[in-house]
C-alpha positions in Angstrom: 15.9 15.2 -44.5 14.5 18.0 -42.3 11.0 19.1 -43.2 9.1 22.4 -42.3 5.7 20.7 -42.4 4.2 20.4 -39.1 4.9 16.9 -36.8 2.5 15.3 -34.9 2.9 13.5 -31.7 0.7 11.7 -29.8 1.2 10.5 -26.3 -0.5 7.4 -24.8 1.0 6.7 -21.6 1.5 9.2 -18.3 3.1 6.8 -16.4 3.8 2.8 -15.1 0.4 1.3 -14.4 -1.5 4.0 -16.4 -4.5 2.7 -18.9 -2.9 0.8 -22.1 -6.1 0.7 -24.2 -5.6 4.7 -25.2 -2.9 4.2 -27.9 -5.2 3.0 -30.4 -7.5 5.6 -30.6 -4.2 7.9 -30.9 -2.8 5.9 -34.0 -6.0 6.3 -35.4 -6.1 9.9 -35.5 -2.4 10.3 -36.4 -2.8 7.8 -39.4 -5.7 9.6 -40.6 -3.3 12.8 -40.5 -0.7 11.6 -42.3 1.4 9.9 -39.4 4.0 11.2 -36.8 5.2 9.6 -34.0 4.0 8.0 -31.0 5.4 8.3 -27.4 5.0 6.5 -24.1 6.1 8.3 -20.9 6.1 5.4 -18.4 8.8 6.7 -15.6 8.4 8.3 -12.4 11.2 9.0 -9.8 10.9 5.7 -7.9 10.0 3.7 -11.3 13.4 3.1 -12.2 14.4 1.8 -8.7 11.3 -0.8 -8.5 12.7 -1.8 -12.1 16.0 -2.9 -11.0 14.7 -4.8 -8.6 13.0 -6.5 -10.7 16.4 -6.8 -12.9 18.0 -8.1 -10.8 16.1 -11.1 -10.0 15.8 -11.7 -13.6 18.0 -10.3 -16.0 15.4 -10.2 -18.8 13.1 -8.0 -16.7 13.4 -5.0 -15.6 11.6 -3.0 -18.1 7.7 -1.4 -18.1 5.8 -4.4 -16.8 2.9 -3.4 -19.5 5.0 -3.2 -22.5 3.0 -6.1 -24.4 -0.3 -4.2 -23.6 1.2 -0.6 -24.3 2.9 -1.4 -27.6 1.6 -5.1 -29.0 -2.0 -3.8 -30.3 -0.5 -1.4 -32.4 2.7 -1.7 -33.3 1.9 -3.1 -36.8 -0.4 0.0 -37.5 3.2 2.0 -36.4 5.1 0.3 -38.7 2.8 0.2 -41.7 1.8 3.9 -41.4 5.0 5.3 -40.9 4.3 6.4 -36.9 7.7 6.3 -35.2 7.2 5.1 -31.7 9.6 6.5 -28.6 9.2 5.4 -25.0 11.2 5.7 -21.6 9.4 2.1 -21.0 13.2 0.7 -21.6 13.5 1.2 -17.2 16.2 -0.3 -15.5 16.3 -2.8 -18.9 16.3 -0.5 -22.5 17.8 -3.7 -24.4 15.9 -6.0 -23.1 12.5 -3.8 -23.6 13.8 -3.5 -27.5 14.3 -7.4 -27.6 10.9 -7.6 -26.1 9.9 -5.3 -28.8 11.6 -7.2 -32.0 9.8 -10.9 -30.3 6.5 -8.8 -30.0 7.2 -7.7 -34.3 8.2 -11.3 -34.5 5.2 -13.1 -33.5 2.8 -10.6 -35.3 4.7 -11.2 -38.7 5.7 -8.1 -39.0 9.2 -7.3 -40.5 12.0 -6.7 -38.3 12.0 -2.9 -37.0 14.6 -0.9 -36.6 14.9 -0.5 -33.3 17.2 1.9 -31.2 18.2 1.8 -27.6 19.5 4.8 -26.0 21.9 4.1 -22.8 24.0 6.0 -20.3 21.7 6.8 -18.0 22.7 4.3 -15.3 25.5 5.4 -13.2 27.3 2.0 -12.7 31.0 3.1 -12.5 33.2 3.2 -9.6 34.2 6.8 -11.3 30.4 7.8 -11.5 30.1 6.6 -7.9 32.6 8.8 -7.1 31.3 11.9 -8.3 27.9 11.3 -6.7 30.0 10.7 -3.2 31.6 13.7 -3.8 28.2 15.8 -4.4 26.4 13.9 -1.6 28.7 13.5 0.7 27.9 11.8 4.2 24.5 11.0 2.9 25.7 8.1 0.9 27.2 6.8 4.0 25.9 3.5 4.4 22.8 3.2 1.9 21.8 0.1 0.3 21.8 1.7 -3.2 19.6 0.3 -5.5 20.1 2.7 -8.8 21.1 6.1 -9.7 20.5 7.2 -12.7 21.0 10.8 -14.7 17.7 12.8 -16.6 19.1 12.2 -20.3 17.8 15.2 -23.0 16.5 14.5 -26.3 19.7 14.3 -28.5 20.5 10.2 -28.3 16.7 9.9 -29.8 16.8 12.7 -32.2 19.7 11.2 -33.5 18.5 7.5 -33.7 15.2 8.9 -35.3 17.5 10.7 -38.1 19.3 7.5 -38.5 16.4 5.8 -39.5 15.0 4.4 -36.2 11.5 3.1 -36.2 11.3 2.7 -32.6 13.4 4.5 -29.8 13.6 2.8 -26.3 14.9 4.7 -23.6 15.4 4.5 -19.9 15.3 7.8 -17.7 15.5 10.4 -19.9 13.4 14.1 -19.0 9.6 13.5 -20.0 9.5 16.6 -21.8 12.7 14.8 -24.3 10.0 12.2 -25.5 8.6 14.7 -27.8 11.7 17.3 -28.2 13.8 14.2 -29.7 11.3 13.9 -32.7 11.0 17.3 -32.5 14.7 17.6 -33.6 15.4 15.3 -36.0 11.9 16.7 -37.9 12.9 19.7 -38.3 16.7 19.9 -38.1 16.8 22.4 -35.6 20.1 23.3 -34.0 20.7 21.8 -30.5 21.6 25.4 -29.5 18.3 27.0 -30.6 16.9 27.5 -27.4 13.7 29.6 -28.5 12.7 26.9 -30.7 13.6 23.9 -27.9 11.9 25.6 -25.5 9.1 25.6 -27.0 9.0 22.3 -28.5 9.9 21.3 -24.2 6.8 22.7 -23.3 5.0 20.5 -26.1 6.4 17.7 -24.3 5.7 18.7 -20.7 1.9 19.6 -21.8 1.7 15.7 -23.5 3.9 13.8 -20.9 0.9 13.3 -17.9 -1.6 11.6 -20.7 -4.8 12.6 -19.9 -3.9 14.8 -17.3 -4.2 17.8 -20.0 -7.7 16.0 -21.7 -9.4 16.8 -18.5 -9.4 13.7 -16.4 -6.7 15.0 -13.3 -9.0 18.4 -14.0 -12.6 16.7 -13.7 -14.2 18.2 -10.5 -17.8 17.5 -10.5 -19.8 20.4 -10.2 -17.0 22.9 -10.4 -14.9 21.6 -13.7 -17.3 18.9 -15.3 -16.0 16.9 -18.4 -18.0 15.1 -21.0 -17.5 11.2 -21.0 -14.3 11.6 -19.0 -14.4 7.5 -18.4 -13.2 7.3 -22.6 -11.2 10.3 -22.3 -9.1 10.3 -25.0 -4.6 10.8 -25.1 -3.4 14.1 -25.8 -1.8 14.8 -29.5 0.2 18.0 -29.9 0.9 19.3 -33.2 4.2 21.1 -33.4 5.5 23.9 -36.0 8.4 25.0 -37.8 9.1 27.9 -35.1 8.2 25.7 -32.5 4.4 27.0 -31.3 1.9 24.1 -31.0 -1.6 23.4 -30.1 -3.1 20.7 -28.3 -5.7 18.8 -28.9 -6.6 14.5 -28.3 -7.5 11.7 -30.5 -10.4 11.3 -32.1 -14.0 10.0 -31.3 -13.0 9.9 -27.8 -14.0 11.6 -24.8 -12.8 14.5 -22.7 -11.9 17.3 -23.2 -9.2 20.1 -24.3 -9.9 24.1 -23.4 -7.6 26.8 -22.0 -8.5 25.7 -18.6 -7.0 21.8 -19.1 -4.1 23.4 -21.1 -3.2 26.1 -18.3 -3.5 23.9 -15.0 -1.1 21.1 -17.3 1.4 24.2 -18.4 2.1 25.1 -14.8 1.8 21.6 -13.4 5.0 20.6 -11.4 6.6 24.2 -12.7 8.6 25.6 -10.0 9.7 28.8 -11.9 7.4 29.8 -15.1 10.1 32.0 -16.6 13.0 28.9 -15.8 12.0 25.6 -16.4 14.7 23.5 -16.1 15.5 20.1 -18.4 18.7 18.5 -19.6 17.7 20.4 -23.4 17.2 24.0 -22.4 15.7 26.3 -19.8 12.2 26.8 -21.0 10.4 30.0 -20.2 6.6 30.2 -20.3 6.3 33.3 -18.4 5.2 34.8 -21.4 3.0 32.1 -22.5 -0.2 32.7 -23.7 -3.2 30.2 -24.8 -6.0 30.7 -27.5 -9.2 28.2 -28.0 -9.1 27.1 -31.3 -12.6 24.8 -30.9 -13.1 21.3 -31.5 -10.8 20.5 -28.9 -7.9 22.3 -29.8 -5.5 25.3 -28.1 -2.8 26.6 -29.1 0.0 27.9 -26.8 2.3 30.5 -28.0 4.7 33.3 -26.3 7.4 30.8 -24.9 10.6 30.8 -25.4 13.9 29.2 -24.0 17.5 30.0 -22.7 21.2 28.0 -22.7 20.9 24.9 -21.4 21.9 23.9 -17.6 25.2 23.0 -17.4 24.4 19.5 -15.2 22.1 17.2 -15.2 19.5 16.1 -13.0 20.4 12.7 -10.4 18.1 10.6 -8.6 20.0 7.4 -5.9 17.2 5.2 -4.9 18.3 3.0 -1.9 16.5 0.3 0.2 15.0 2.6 3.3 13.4 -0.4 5.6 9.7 -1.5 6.0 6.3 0.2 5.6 3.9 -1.4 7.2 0.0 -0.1 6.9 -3.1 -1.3 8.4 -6.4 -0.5 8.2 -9.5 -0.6 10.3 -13.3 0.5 10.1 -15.6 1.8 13.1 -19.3 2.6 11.9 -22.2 4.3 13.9 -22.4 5.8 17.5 -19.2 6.6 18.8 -17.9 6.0 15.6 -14.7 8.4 15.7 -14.2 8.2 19.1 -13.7 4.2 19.0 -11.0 5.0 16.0 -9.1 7.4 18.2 -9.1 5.2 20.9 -8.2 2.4 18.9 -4.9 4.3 17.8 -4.2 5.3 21.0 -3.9 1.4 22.0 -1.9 0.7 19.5 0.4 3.2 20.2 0.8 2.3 23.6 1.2 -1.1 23.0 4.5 -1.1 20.4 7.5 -0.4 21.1 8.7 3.6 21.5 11.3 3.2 18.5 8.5 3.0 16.1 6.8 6.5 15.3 3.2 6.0 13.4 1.3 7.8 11.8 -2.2 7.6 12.3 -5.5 8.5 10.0 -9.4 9.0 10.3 -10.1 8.5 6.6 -13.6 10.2 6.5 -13.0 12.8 9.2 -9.6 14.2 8.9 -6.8 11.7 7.0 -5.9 14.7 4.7 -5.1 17.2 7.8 -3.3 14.6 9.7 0.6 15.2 9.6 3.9 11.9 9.6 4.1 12.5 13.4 0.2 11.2 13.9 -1.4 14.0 15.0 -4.8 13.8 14.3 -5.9 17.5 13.9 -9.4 18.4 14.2 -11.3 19.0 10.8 -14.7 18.0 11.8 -16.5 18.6 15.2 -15.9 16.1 17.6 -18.6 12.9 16.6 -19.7 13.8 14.1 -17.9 11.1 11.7 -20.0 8.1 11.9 -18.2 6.1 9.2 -14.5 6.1 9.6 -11.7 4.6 8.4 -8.8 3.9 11.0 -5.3 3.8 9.0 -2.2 2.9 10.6 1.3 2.9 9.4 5.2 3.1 10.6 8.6 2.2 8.9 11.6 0.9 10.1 14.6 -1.1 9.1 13.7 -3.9 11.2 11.4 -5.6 9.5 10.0 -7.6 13.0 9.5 -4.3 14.3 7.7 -2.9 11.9 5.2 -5.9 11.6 4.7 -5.7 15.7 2.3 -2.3 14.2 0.1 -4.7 11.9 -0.1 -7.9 14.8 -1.5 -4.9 17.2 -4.0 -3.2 14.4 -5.7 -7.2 13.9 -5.4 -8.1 17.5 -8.1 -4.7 17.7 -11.1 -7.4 16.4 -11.7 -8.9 19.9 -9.1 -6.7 22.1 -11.3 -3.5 21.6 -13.0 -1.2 21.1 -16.0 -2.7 20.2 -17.6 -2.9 16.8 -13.6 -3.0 14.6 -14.2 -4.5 11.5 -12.7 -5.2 7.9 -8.5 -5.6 8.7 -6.3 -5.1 6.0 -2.8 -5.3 6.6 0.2 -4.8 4.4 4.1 -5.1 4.7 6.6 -3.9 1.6 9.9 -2.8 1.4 10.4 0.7 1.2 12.2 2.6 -1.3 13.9 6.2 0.0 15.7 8.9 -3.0 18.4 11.5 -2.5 19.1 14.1 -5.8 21.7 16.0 -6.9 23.7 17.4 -10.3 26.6 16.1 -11.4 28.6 17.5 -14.9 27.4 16.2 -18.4 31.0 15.0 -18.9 30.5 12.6 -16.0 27.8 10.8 -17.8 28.1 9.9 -21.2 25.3 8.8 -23.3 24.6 7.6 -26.6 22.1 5.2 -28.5 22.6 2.2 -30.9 20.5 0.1 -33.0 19.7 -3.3 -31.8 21.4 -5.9 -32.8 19.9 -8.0 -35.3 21.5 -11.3 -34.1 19.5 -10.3 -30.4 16.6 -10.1 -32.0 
């Protein structure tokens, strides 16, 4: 039944490869609070393309590679304390993250959870394939696609968590849904209330990065410091009725949460304040205000949201060739003049298909440009410890690996004094976008079934 108390969500993850040992603390504090629901954003716009990779060379794969770590420590506390747990770490593979899931319940003795598994996401169909030719065009023309999936919104988990779902696994659906889903089926909200789903978006959007908004991507020493920002702890946003919330973290932990964490996280990745777009509504924080609360807590208010877009969000992943880096040091007199020279060999020495780009890391690898112009940042010698960094793509893969040969060959080819090689070689994953119409992709969820588990 809906409720008007307030819901607390807790976010632990900001992405694939992000620290698993924060969930804990979050549990902790949400327990302590009387539950809520726990979410793991684990996606980002290439995520889903190195997943099915890995799907495809084994069909039980293919979801978050840290799923054990993420959810196994505290997925009994979940169950036992009533903490609903919803993730995106379902990939390339949601079924075979929630079998994952019912194996991990299995060997902890825990009684079976209710798991749900939201699909539709993956455009698979020769008539989905279509549309996206017809949006893209020529562009598709001869790419080795590896996925394309849609940005789902939040109804498939709102629905599975009215239903009774302990546990929601998901593949690409918007960040900011994590938390809008529970937000929903909490509350009851309309789907067509776009005031309240706005702001219950921007909830979502302030908790999806982790600890991005608890001051670790806002830590500058000096300038913005943070207290014990090596333990700082995983946002938790406390949502209301009329959809305003305030954010704070979990307990005992470090970090930090003040209106200048809140405000950099509120306009990160924003390209319009008043029209943010997501699959559930067009949020609009251009109003938005933010109040210090203490203890770690500020609340946001003033938002509000508009009709929905009418199409959602597409990303087609396809196999884009070779990148191949490699790395060199130079140290004392002559330091930076021994890297440039050392770049210019190489250049001269591979073949003119291959365009590189070349670095000084410690003089000027942040002003270079793709085209490996080495702009001037610092005078000329005054680097004495630099980094040479070379790197090209290309589709053939001999070609590409010519660049690292050339980069190692610099030990006893000159200039003097190279040291410390690294070389790497990985296939290279390129992404077009577009919209296509909600009726050409259909979603839904379903529990898992017991006899898979």
């Amino acid at each position: 039944m809906p409720s008007s108390s307030p819901l607390l969500i807790g976010c632990a993850s900001g992405f694939s490869g992000d620290r698993s040992d924060g969930a804990a603390a979050v549990v902790r504090t949400l327990a302590a609070r009387g539950g809520g629901v726990l979410i793991f954003e684990t996606l980002a716009e290439r995520t889903l393309a190195l997943a099915q990779l890995a799907r495809n060379d084994d069909p039980e794969r293919g979801y978050e590679p840290l799923l054990d770590e993420l959810v196994g420590p505290v997925l009994g506390d979940c169950l036992r304390r009533d903490i609903s747990i919803v993730g995106n770490f379902g990939a390339a593979n949601p079924a075979g993250a929630a079998r994952r899931i019912a194996a991990l319940a299995r060997k902890q003795g825990l009684p079976a959870p209710r798991i749900a598994v939201v699909h539709g996401d993956a455009l698979t169909s020769a008539t989905q394939r279509d549309a996206l030719r017809q949006r893209l065009g020529a562009a598709l023309d001869g790419l080795d696609v590896v996925s394309a999936n849609a940005y789902l919104g939040a109804t498939e988990i709102a629905e599975a968590l009215a239903a009774g779902a302990q546990v929601v696994v998901a593949g690409r659906v918007s960040d900011p849904s994590l938390t809008l889903g529970p937000a929903l089926a909490h509350f009851g909200w309309r789907l067509d209330d776009w005031p309240r789903l706005g702001r219950a978006t921007m909830a979502g959007h302030m908790l999806e990065c982790g600890l991005q908004v608890t001051g670790g991507y806002f830590c500058v020493p000096g300038l913005k410091d943070v207290p014990d920002v090596h333990a700082a702890g995983f946002p938790i946003a406390e949502i209301h009725a009329d959809g305003e919330f305030t954010i704070g973290k979990a307990d005992a932990t470090g970090g930090m949460v003040d209106a200048r964490t809140v405000k950099e996280q509120l306009l990160y990745e924003v390209h319009d304040p008043a029209r943010y777009l997501t699959p559930d509504v067009v949020a609009d924080l251009s109003q938005a205000t933010v109040e210090e609360l203490g203890g770690d807590r500020v609340a946001v208010r003033g938002i509000t949201g508009h009709a929905r877009p009418d199409e959602l969000k597409v990303n087609v992943c396809y196999r884009g060739g070779w990148l191949a880096e490699a790395e060199i040091s130079y140290a004392g007199v002559q330091a930076e003049a021994r890297a440039r020279l050392a770049a210019d060999i190489v250049r001269k020495r591979v073949n003119p298909a291959l365009r590189l780009r070349a670095d000084l890391i410690g003089a000027i690898s942040i002003l270079g440009d793709d085209a490996g112009e080495m702009r001037r940042a610092l005078p000329e010698g005054h680097a004495r410890d630099v980094r040479l960094r070379i790197a090209t793509e290309h589709l053939d893969r001999k070609l590409a690996e010519s660049v690292l040969r050339e980069v190692n060959a610099l030990y006893t080819c000159g200039p003097a004094g190279g040291g410390g090689v690294r070389t790497a070689l990985r296939p290279r994953l390129n992404m077009l976008s577009c919209t296509l119409p909600r009726a050409a992709v259909p979603s839904g969820w379903s529990f898992l079934d017991e006899a898979a588990q």
